[in-house]
Structure formats: C-alpha cells, structure tokens
PADRENLO-19446 format. One record per residue (C-alpha): x, y, z. Coordinates in nm, 4 decimals. Layout:
BEGIN
<<X Y Z>>
...
//
This chain:
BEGIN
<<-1.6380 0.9397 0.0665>>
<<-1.2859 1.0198 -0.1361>>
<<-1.0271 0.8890 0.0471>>
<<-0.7368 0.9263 -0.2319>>
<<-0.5267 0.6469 -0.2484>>
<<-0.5211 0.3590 0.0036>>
<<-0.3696 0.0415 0.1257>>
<<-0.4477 -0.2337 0.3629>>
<<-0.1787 -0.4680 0.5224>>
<<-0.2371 -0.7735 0.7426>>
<<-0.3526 -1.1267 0.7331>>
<<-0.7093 -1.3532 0.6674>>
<<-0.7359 -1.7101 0.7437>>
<<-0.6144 -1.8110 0.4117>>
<<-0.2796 -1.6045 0.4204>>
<<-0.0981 -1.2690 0.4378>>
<<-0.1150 -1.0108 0.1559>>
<<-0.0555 -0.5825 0.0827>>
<<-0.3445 -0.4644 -0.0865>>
<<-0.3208 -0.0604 -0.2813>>
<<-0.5773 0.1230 -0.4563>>
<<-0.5680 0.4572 -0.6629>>
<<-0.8411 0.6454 -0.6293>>
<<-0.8255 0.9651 -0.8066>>
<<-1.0046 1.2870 -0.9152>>
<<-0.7061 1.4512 -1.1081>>
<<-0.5248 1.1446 -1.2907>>
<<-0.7959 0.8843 -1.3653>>
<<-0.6319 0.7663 -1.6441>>
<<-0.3611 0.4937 -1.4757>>
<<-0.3374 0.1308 -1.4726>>
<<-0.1351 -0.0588 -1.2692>>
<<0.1265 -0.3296 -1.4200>>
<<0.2557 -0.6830 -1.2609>>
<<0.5698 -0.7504 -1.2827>>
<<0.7756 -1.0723 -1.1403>>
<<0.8717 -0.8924 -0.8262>>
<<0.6702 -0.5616 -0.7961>>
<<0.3492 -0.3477 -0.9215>>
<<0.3690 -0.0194 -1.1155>>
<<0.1086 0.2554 -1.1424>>
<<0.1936 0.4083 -1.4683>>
<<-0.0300 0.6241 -1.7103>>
<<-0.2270 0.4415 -1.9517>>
<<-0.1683 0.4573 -2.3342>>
<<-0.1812 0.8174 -2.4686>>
<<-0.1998 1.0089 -2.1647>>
<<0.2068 0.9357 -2.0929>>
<<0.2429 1.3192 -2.0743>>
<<0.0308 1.3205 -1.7571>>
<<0.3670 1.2537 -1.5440>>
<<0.5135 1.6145 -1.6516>>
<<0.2259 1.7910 -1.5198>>
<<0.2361 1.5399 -1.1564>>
<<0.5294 1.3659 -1.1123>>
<<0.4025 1.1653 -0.8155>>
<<0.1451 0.9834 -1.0491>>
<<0.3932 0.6791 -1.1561>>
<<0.6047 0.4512 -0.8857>>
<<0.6477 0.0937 -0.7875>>
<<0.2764 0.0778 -0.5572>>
<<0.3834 -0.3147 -0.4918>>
<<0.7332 -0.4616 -0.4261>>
<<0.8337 -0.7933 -0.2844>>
<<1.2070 -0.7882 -0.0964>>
<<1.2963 -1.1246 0.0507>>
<<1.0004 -1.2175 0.2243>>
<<0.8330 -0.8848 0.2676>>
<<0.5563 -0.7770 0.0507>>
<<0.6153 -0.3945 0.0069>>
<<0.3132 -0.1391 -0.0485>>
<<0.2938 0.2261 -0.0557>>
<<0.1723 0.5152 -0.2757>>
<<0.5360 0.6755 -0.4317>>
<<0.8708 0.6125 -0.4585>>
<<0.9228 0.5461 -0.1037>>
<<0.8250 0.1898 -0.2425>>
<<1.1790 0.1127 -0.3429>>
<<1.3256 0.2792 -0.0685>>
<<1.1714 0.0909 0.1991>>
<<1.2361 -0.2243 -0.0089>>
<<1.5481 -0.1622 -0.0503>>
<<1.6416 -0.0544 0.3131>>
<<1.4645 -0.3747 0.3951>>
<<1.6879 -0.5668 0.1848>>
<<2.0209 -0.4251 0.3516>>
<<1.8898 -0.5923 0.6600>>
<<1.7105 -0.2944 0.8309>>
<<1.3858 -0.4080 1.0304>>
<<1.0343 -0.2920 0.8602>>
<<0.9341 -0.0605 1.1122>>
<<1.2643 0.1482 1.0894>>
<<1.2545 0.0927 0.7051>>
<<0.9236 0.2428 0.6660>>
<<0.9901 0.4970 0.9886>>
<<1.3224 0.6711 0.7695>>
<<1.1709 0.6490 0.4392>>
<<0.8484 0.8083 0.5202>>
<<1.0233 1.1160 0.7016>>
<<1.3150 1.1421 0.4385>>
<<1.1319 1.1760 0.1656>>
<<0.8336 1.3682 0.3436>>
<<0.4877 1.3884 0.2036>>
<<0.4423 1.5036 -0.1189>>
<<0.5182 1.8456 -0.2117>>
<<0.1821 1.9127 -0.4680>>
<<-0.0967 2.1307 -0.4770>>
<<-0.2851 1.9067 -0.1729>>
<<0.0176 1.8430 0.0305>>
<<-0.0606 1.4743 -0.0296>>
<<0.0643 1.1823 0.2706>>
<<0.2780 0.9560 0.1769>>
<<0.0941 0.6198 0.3325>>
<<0.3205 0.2690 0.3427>>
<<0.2838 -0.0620 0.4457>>
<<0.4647 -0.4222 0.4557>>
<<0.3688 -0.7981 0.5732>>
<<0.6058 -1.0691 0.6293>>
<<0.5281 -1.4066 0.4938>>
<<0.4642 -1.5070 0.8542>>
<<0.2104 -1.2191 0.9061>>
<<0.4094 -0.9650 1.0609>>
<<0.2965 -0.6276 0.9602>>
<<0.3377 -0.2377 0.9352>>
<<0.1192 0.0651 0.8777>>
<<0.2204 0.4032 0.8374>>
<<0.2062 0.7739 0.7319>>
<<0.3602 1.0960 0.6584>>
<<0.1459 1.4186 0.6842>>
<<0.2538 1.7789 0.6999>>
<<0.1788 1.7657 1.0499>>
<<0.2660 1.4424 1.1579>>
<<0.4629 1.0482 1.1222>>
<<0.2653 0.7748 1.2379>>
<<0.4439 0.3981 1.1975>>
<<0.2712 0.1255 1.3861>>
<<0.2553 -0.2945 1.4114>>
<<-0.0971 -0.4777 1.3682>>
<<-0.1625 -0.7191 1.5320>>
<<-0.0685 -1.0384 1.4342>>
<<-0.3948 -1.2201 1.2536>>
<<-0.5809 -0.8409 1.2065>>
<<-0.5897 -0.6076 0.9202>>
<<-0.5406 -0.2434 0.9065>>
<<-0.5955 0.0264 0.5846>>
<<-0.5088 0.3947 0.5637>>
<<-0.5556 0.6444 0.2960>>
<<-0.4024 0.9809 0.1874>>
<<-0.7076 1.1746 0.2832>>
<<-0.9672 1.1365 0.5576>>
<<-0.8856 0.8048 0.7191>>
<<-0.4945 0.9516 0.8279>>
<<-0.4632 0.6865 1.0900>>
<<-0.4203 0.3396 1.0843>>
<<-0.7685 0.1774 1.0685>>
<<-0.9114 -0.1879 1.1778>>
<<-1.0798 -0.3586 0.8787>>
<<-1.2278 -0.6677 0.7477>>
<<-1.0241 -0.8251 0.4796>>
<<-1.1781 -1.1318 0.2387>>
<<-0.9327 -1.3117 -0.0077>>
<<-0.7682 -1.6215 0.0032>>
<<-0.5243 -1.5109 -0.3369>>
<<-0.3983 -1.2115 -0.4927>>
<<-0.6598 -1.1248 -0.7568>>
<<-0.9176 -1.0837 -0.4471>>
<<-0.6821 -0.9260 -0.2602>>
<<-0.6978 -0.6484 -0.5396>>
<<-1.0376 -0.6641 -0.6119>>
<<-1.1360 -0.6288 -0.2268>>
<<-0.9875 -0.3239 -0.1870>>
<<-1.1288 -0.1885 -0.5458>>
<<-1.4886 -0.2187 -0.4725>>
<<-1.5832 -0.4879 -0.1802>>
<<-1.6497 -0.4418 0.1650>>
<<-1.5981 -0.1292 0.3666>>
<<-1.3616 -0.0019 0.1015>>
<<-1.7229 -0.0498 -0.1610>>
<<-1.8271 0.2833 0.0376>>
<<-1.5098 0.4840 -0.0982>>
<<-1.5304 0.7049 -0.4516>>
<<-1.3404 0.7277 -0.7434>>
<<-1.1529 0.3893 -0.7627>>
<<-0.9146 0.3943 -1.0595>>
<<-0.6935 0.0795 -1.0612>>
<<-0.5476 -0.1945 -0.7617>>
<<-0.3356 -0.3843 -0.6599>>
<<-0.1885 -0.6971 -0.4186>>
<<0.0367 -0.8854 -0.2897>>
<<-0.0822 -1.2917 -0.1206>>
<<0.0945 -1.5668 0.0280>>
<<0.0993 -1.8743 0.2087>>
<<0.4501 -2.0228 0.2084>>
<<0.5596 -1.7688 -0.1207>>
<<0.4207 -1.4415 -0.2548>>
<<0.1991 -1.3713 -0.5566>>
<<0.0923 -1.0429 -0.7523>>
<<-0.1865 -0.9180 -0.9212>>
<<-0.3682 -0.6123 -1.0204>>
<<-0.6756 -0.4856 -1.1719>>
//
C-alpha cells in the first residue's frame, strides 16, 4: 500500500522520539540531511532542479525547539517550531500552522501531516486535508503514525527503537510500516534526558 509520506510520534520503553519517512512515486531522488538541531529532505546530487518543477519536495522534515522534537512533511516544520519556541503550547502550534498554511496546493492536493513529542513523552498528531483539520494528544506511553494518503487519521502503532538510527530505520522498512511502498529516505528524532538525530 502507498501511503506517501508518513510520521509516527510517541514513546517505547527506552525513550521518546519523531520518526518521518518519504515515500514517493514522483521525486524518488531525495535524501534527507542531519543537522545539529533539525533534518532536511533536499534533492540529491544532480537532480537539484527537481524543486522548480515541486516546490514542496525540500523542507526541514525534523526540528528540535527547546525540548520538543518537531516532525512534519513541509515548511510548517519551522513554523510550528518556531511558534513553539515563542511559548505557544504544541497542540495550538501545530492546530494554526496546519490551517494557515493549508494542505498543499499540487496536482494531488497533498495533507500536510505534523507531529511533536516532549522530552517527557507528551505528544501530538495531526493533519490538514482539503476537507478536514484533525490535531489530537496520544496517550502518554503509546505511539501513533499518519500519512498523506490512505491512513488520514491518527493511527495506533507499534514502535521498536531504543536510539535514533532505529527510530529511522523502523519507520523505513520494519514493522507495520515494512507493509508500505515506495520508501525513499527517513528520518528521527530519540531521547532520554536530551534529543538525538539521525537519518537514513
């Protein structure tokens, strides 16, 4: 099943973590980067010219804002983060960024999907469709995913890693998310008492 891109929030019983994965048909050719702070999807080398014909194909997919991981599939990324940082809550940050910016105005009127944890475990799902703006907690200790196609709404999932590099891998090609086509490049975000990046 093609779900699009996707991203899974929440907390195993080694810590919390943000987890994103592109999954694409149209713009295969992406990588994501780790920085100190955040995660960028960008094009890889040689296909840089990819961005004029989709402009949604390169954003921040990671950022980390105090003690909030950060996760979505835009430029909403740095919005929420940076609401966030101003002092807003994350369910209001991710509420007025998602229905500001809207989904994406392309060819498949694409959802924008977003997502934080706190480095306690508190955590955020949400979604913009053309019809619809869903924001919702998980429960503490749980973990939820969501995708840009197909799974719309927040779903219940079971989440393996104890550090970032599974975090990223899990979501590229392990458990329920295995079942899901055309994985390009991941990403996450794990912590314990600080968070840590990776990407594949």
């Amino acid at each position: 099943m093609y779900l699009g891109r996707i991203l899974a929030v929440g907390s195993t019983e080694f810590g919390k973590f943000v987890a994103y994965r592109v999954s694409s048909r149209s713009f295969p050719n992406r990588i994501a980067k780790s920085f100190e702070d955040r995660v960028s999807i960008v094009p890889t080398e040689g296909n840089e010219k990819d961005v004029f014909k989709n402009p949604y194909i390169a954003y921040n997919s990671v950022r980390i804002v105090n003690d909030v991981a950060v996760v979505s599939n835009g430029a909403h990324t740095d919005v929420i983060a940076d609401k966030i940082a101003s002092g807003m809550n994350i369910r209001d940050s991710i509420a007025l960024s998602l229905l500001s910016m809207d989904y994406e105005k392309d060819d498949f009127n694409t959802p924008r999907i977003a997502g934080a944890t706190t480095i306690d475990g508190d955590s955020y799902i949400g979604i913009v469709t053309h019809e619809n703006l869903i924001v919702e907690k998980v429960e503490k200790g749980k973990c939820a995913y969501i995708s840009t196609y197909e799974h719309i709404k927040p779903q219940s999932v079971d989440y393996k890693a104890s550090n970032a590099k599974e975090a990223a891998q899990f979501i590229m090609d392990q458990g329920k998310f295995e079942e899901f086509t055309n994985p390009v490049t991941s990403a996450a975000a794990f912590g314990r008492d600080e968070w840590n990046i990776s990407s594949i």
